[in-house]
N, C-alpha and C positions, 0 to 999 in steps of 0.2 A: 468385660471386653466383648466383642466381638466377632465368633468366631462361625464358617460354617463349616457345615458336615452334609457331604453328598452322597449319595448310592453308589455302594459297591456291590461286587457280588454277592457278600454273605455280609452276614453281623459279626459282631465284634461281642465278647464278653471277657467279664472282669474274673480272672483266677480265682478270688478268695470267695465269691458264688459260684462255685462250681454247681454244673445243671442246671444255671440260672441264668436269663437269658438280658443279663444287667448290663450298662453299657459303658464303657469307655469315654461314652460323647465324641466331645470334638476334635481331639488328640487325635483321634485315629482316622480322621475324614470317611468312614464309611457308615453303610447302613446299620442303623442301632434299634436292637430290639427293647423294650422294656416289659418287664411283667408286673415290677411292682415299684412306682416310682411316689414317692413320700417328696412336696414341693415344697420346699422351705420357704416361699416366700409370704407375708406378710396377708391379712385378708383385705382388699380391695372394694369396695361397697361398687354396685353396680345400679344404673338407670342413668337419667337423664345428666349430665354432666357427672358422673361420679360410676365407677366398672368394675366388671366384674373380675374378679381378683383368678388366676391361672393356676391358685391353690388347693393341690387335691391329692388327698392320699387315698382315694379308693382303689382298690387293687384294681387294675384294666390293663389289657395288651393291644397296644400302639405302636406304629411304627412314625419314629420321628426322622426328618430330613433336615431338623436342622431345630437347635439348641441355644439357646444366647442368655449367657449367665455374669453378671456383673459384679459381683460377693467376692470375687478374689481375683487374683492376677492371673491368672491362668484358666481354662475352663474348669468347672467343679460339677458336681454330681448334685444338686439340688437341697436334697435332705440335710445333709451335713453342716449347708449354712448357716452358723451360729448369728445371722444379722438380722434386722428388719428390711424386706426387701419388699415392695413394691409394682407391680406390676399391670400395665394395660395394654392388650391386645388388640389387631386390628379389628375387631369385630366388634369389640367395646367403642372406639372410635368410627364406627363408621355410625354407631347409633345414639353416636353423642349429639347434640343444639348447641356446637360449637361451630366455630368458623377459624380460629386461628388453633396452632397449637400452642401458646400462651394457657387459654381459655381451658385446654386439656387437663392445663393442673390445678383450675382453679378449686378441686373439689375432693384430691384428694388426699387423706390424714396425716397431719403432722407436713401439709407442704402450706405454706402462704404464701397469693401468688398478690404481688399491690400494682396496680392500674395505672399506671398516669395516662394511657390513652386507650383507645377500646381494639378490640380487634389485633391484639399485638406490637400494635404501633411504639410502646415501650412498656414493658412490666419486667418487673423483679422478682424474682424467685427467692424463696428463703425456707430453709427444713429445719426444724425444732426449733423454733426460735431464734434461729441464726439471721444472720443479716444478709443481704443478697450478693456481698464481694465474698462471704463463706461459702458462695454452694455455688460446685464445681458442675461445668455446662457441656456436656460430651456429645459426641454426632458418632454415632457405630465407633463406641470406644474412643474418637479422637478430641481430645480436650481441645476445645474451642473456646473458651472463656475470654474474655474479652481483661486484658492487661490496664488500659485506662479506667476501666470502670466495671461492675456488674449490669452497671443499667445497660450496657449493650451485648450483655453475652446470650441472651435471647434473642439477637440477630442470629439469625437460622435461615440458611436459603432453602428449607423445603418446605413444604407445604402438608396436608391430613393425608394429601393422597398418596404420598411415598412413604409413611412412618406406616409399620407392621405391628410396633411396640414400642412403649416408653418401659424403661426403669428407672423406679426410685430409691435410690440407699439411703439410707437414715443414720447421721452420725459419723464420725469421724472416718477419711478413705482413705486416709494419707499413704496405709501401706500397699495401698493398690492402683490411687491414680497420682500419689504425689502432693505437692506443696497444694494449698489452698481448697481443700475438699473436708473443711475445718467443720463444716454442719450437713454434708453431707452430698451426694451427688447424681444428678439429674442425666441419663443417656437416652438419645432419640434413636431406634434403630432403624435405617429402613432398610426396604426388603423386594424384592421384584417377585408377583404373583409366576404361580409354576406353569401358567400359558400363555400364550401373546393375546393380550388386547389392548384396547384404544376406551377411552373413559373420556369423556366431554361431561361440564358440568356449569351452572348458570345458577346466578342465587341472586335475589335485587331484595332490598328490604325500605324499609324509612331512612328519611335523610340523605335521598340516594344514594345508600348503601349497594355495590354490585361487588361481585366474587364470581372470576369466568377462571375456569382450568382446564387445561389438557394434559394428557397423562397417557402413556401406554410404556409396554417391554416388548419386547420381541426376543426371541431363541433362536440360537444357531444349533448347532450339533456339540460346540462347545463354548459358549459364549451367551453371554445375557445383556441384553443391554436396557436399561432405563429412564427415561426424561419425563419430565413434571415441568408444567409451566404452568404461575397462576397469576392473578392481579386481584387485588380488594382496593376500591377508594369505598370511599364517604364524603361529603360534603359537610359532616358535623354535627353532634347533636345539642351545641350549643356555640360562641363566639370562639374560633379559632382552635374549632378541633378536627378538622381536617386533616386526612392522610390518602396516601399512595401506597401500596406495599406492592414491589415485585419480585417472586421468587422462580428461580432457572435452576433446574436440580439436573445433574447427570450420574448415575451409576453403572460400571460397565464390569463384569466380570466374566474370566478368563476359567475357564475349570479345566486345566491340562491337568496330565499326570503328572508331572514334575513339579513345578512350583503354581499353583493359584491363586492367582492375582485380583484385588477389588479397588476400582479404578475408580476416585469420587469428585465431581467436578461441581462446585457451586457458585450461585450470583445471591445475592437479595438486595433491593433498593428502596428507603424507606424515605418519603416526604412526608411530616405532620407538622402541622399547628400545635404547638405546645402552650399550650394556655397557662400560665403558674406553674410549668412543672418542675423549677426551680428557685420560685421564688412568688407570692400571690401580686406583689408588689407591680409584675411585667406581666402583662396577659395576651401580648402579643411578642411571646416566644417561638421561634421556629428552629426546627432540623431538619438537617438533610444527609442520611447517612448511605454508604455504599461498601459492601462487605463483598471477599470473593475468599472462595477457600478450595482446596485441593488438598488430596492427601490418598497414599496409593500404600495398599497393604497386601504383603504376600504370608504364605506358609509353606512349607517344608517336614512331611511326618516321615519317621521310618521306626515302624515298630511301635512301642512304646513313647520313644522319643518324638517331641515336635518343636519345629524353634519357629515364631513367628512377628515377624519382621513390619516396621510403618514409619512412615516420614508424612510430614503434612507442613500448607503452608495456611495462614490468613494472614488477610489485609482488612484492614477496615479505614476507611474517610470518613470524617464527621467536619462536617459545617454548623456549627451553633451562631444563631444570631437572635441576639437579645429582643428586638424589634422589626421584625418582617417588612414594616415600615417606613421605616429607615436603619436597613442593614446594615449600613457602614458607620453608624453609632456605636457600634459596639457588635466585634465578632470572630467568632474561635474558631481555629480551622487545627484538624486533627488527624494526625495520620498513623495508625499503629500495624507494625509488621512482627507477627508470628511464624516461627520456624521449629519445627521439630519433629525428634526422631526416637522410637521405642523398639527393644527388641526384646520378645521373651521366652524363655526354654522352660519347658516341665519335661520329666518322666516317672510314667505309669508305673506305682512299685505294687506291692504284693495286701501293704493295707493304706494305701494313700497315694498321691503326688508330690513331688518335692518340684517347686519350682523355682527360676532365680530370670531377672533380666535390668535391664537399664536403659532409664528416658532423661532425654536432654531437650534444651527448650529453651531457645531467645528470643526475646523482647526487645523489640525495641520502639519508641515514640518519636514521632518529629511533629511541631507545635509552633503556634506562636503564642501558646501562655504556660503548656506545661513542660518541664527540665529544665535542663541548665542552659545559657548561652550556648551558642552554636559559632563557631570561627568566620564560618561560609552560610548563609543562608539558603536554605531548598525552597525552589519557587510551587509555590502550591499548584498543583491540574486543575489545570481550567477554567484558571484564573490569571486574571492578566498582571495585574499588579500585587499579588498578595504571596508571600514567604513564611514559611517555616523558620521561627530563631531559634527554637529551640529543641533540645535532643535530651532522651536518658534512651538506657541502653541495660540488662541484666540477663545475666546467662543462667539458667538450673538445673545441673543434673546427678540425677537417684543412682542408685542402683540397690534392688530390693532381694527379697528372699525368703520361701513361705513355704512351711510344708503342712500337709493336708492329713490329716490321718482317717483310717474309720477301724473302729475295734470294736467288732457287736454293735451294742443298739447305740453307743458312744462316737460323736465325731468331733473333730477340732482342726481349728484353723490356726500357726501359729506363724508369725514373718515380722519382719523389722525393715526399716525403710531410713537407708542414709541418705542425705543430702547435703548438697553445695550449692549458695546461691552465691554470685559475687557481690550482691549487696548486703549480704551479711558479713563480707570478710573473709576470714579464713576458716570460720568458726562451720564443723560439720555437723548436722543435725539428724538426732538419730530419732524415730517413730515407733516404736515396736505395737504388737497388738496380738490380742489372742480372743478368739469365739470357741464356746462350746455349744455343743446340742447334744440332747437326748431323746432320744425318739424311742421309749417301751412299745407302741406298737404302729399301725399304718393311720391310729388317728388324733393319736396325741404327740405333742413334742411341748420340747420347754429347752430353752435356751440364752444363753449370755454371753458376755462380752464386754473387752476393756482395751479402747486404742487411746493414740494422741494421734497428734494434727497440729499443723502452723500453717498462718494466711502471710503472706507479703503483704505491705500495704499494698495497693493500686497507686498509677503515675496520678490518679486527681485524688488521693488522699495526699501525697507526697507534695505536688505542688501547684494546684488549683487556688488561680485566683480571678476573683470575681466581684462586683459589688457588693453580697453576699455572704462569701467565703471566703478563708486563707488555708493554704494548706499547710504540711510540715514537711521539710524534705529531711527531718530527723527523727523519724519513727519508727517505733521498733517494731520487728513480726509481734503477732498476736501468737498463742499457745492455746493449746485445748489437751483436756484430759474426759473420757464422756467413756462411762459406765453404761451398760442397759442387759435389762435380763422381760425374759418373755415366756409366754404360752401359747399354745394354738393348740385347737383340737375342728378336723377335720371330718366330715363322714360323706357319705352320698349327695346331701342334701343343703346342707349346713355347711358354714366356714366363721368361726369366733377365734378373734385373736385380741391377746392384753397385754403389753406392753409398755414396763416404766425405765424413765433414763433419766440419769443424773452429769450433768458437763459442767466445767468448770473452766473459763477461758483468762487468760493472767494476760496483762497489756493490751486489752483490748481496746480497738479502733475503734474512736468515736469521732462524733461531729461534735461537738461541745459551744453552747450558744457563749461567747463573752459580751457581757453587758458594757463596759466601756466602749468597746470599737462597734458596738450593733451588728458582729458579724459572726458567723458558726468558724471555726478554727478544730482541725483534729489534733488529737493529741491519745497518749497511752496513759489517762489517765484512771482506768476501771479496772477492775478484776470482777468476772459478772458469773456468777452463779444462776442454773437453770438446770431445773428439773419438770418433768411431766408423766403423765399416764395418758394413753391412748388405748381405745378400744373400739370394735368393729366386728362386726356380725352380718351375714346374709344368707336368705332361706331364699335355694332352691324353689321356687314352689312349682316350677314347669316340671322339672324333674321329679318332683314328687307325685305331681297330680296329673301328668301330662299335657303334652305340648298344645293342648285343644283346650286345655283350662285357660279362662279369660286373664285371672293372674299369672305374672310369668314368673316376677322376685319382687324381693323387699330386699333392705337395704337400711342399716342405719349405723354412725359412728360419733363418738365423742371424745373429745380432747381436752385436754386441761396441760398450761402450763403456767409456771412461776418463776421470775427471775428476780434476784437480786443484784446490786454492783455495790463497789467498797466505797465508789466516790459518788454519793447520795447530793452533794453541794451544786450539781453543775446539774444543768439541763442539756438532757441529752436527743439527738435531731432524729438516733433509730435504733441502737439498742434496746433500747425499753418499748419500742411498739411492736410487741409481739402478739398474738392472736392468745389471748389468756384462757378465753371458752367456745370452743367449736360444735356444732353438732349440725347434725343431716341426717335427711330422710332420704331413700330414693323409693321407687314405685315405678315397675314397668309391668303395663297390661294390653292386652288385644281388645281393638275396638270392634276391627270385623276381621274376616280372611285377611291375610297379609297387610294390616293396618294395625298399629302400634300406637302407643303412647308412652313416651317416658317423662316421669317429672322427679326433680329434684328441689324439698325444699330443705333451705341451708340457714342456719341460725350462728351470727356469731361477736364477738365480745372483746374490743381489741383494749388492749394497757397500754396505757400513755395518755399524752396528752402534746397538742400543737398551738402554735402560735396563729391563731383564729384573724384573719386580717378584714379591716373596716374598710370598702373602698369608701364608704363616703365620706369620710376624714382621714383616713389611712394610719388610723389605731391599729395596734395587737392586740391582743387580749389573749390570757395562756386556754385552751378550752379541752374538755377530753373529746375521746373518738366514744360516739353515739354507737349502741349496740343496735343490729336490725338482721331482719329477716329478708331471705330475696328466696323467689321461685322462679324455675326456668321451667319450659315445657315443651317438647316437643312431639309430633304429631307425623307418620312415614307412612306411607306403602312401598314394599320393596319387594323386587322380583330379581333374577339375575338377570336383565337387563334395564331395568329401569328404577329408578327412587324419585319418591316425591315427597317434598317434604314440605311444611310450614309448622315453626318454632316462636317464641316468644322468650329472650331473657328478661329478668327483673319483669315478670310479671303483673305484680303488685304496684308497680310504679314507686319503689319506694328509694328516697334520699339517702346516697350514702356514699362512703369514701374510705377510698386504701391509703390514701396519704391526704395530711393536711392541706385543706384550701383545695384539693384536685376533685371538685364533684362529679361525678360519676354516672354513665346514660343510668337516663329511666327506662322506662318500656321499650322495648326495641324489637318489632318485629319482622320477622325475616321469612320468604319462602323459596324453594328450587329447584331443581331438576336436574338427573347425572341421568348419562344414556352410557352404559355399558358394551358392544363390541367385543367379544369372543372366540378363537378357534382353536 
């Protein structure tokens, strides 16, 4: 979650170090000193699309203003975290050859990010293997995942310039963010810099590619305020891939002394050309989606004790039209309203936290293909003739409980997560989970852990229909049980971490091809087994050699995973295309004074296999996913006021694809300019 922490007049420290200047963090909202902070998060490779990981156990005294830890429900002290946790910084993103934050994740370990369009226009997320409706989509802690589908829970109305940090959790979150966080979960944080400026920025590339943003905060005496506005089109870099993306960000916070309040107000507006991205058969696919979210969180500390409080809403419109063509052949209009509300209490004990709180959350769809009949029909906006027939509707709420310990070099995490959904019945579902770690000294740790996790189906698992598809409106939740034990060792210079996990998921949700009706139909007919190792390393070498040495770091990570299912007879549309061999190099070096190069090249290996489609007869053919290599590279001088950049993805111009039949830009060149503003 979540949380900040501002300047008091003194620090804060923890009783059981006594003389030691250790911090309470965010419970206490004030200035926190640290002397010797051991980061439990995960190592993060760093350079050109892929960063440097915020991992460091070198003993240092810092003063931090603010802390954001997503490992449990409540704020935690770093070390202790028994997870694989993830992390990128603003500073990592600001020196990435990206353009969306989509793009942000396309590089880092054990996440697979599949493309149907470039630039954000739609991609899926998915961590260990999981499929994209398992991995839960947060904005500063607030679940924003998209109920009709995952393909839209990367609707995100901000943009590179408001995000300060991503986090990634790895593996089962249930006892922390709830239902559907079954492979693990993805938080955007953003953040408003600590003076007022103004950021203008311009980028044009091939295919008339542009990306124009503006962006500033300004300060009151107590109040911060922040807006981001950007646009990206393209014209395509082949037949019918064209997009618009517009995002409007506002964050507005309140720092009284009584209650502090974080005010979050969002737009995104996305028009593309979906070329096959349902189907190779239609290659003049189009969408038109329109997302708005709000959601307003306060806090309340006294002492040890903090209770903090959030209600958020989204909406999201979706227009699907089979033929851009001729629209009204065939066309889906889709309307999903999210509501909910989380509140949670920790107090600070003598060797740990004890935490407890409860989130609730309705869903509800209005459609004219997916739920049930509707009595009354809702006339769809902004359309003159066209209605909503159809409605579902599902309410979900937790109430959890976790307490934290730390005893010497020993820490654990142990909490259980009940839930109630109404589309399960009456039937309550309970999560428990527990992490350890051991940390012998500030540069080794080794740590484990055993949760579970259930996914809801999604309304278009449920009842999507299409020339294509059928859905099930009788499927059961999916179940997870996932093991994982790890290492890391830490020093000045160096960050290597190894990490293996074992998950086990019972009814899992497939698309399942049936050969008599020519059409994918879901059904709970898997039990899928999945295990992997990942490993990750990066050498310092500025820090080693100094910041005038032409190398700055290296960077390299490899992944392996393997899955199995019980129902081997049926061909399956995504479970099985998981990313089986991963590996990357990164490389960041100075070409002159404030002039950089980073390159990332990425090698990888996906399982499975797709339905390969002929247009010139309109054959299948079953065919696997082709292993390949892509290099990105990009090229900056930055000053605090000015960057210029010119970047190059897919370097190599090399043929390749995240999903079946969807080919993917070649060489894409891009360059631009941010002018900075400061007082």
């Amino acid at each position: 979650m979540n949380h900040d922490v501002k300047k008091r007049s003194a620090p804060a420290c923890f009783r059981r170090w006594a003389n030691k200047a250790y911090a309470i963090f965010n419970s206490l909202h004030r200035c926190v000193k640290i002397g010797v902070l051991c980061v439990g998060y995960t190592m993060l490779v760093s350079s050109e699309r892929s960063f440097a990981q915020a991992d460091s156990t070198q003993v240092k005294k810092i003063d931090l203003e603010e802390v954001e830890v997503s490992a449990d429900a409540a704020p935690n002290v770093f070390a202790p975290v028994g997870r694989t946790i993830t992390q990128v910084r603003k500073s990592d993103i600001d020196q990435a050859a990206v353009q969306s934050l989509a793009d942000m994740l396309e590089f880092i370990p054990n996440v697979d990010l599949r493309q149907r369009g470039p630039y954000g226009a739609q991609a899926d997320v998915s961590i260990r293997g999981s499929s994209f409706d398992q991995t839960l989509i947060l904005l500063n802690g607030i679940n924003i995942s998209d109920p009709q589908t995952g393909h839209y829970s990367l609707n995100l109305p901000i943009d590179l310039e408001s995000v300060e940090k991503i986090e990634v959790l790895e593996g089962p979150a249930a006892r922390i963010f709830g239902n559907n966080a079954l492979g693990g979960a993805v938080n955007f944080i953003t953040g408003t810099q600590p003076e007022n400026y103004l950021k203008a920025s311009l980028a044009s590339g091939q295919y008339w590619f542009y990306k124009a943003a503006l962006s500033g905060t300004a300060h009151t005496c107590r109040t911060t305020h922040h807006l981001a506005v950007s646009q990206t089109a393209s014209d395509g870099y082949m037949h019918n891939t064209d997009f618009k993306n517009l995002n409007i960000f506002s964050q507005n916070k309140w720092n009284n002394n009584v209650v502090p309040m974080d005010l979050q107000l969002g737009y995104t507006q996305k028009d593309f050309g979906a070329n096959s991205f349902y189907g190779p058969k239609y290659p003049d696919q189009y969408e038109s989606l329109h997302t708005f979210f709000a959601a307003l969180k306060g806090g309340v500390t006294a002492g040890r004790f903090s209770i903090t409080p959030s209600v958020y809403w989204r909406r999201n419109y979706d227009q699907y039209i089979l033929n851009r063509n001729h629209p009204d052949a065939y066309r889906n209009f889709h309307y999903t309203g999210t509501y909910g509300a989380d509140v949670t209490a920790s107090l600070a004990g003598r060797f740990g936290r004890i935490s407890a709180g409860v989130l609730a959350r309705s869903e509800r769809i209005y459609s004219n293909n997916l739920g049930e009949p509707m009595d009354t029909p809702r006339k769809v906006p902004r359309q003159d003739d066209k209605w909503y027939t159809q409605t579902g509707q599902r309410t979900n709420i937790s109430a959890f409980a976790e307490q934290n310990l730390y005893i010497g070099k020993w820490s654990a995490s142990v909490g259980v997560l009940m839930n109630h959904n109404n589309y399960t019945g009456d039937q309550l579902n309970v999560y428990p989970g527990i992490d350890l770690a051991f940390h012998p000294n500030h540069t080794f740790k080794v740590y484990a852990s055993a949760n579970r996790a259930m996914r809801l189906p999604t309304f278009t698992d449920l009842y999507y229909q299409s020339p294509m598809n059928i859905g099930n409106p009788d499927l059961e939740p999916e179940r997870s049980t996932e093991y994982e034990l790890g290492a890391k060792i830490t020093t000045g210079c160096w960050n290597v971490n190894v990490s293996y996990f074992y998950r086990n998921i019972s009814d899992a949700i497939d698309w399942i091809w049936l050969d008599d009706l020519q059409k994918w139909h879901t059904m709970n007919l898997t039990d899928l087994y999945t295990h992997g190792v990942s490993t990750s390393g990066r050498w310092d070498v500025k820090r080693a050699a100094g910041k005038n040495f032409p190398l700055q770091s290296l960077t390299a990570y490899y992944t392996f995973m393997s899955s199995n299912k019980s129902s081997n007879q049926y061909k399956s549309n995504y479970v099985m295309d998981y990313l089986r061999h991963r590996l990357n190099f990164g490389l960041t070096h100075r070409i002159a004074e404030k002039v950089c190069a980073h390159w990332m090249i990425g090698w990888q290996d996906r399982n499975g296999t797709y339905m390969q489609y002929h247009a010139e007869d309109g054959s299948e053919s079953e065919a696997p996913y082709d292993p390949f290599w892509q290099i990105d590279l990009r090229i900056y001088r930055q000053t605090e006021r000015l960057n210029i950049f010119v970047e190059a993805s897919n370097l190599g111009n090399r043929k390749h694809q995240d999903i079946g039949n969807i080919i993917l830009p070649g060489r894409w060149i891009r360059a631009g300019i941010a002018v900075t503003l400061k007082n």
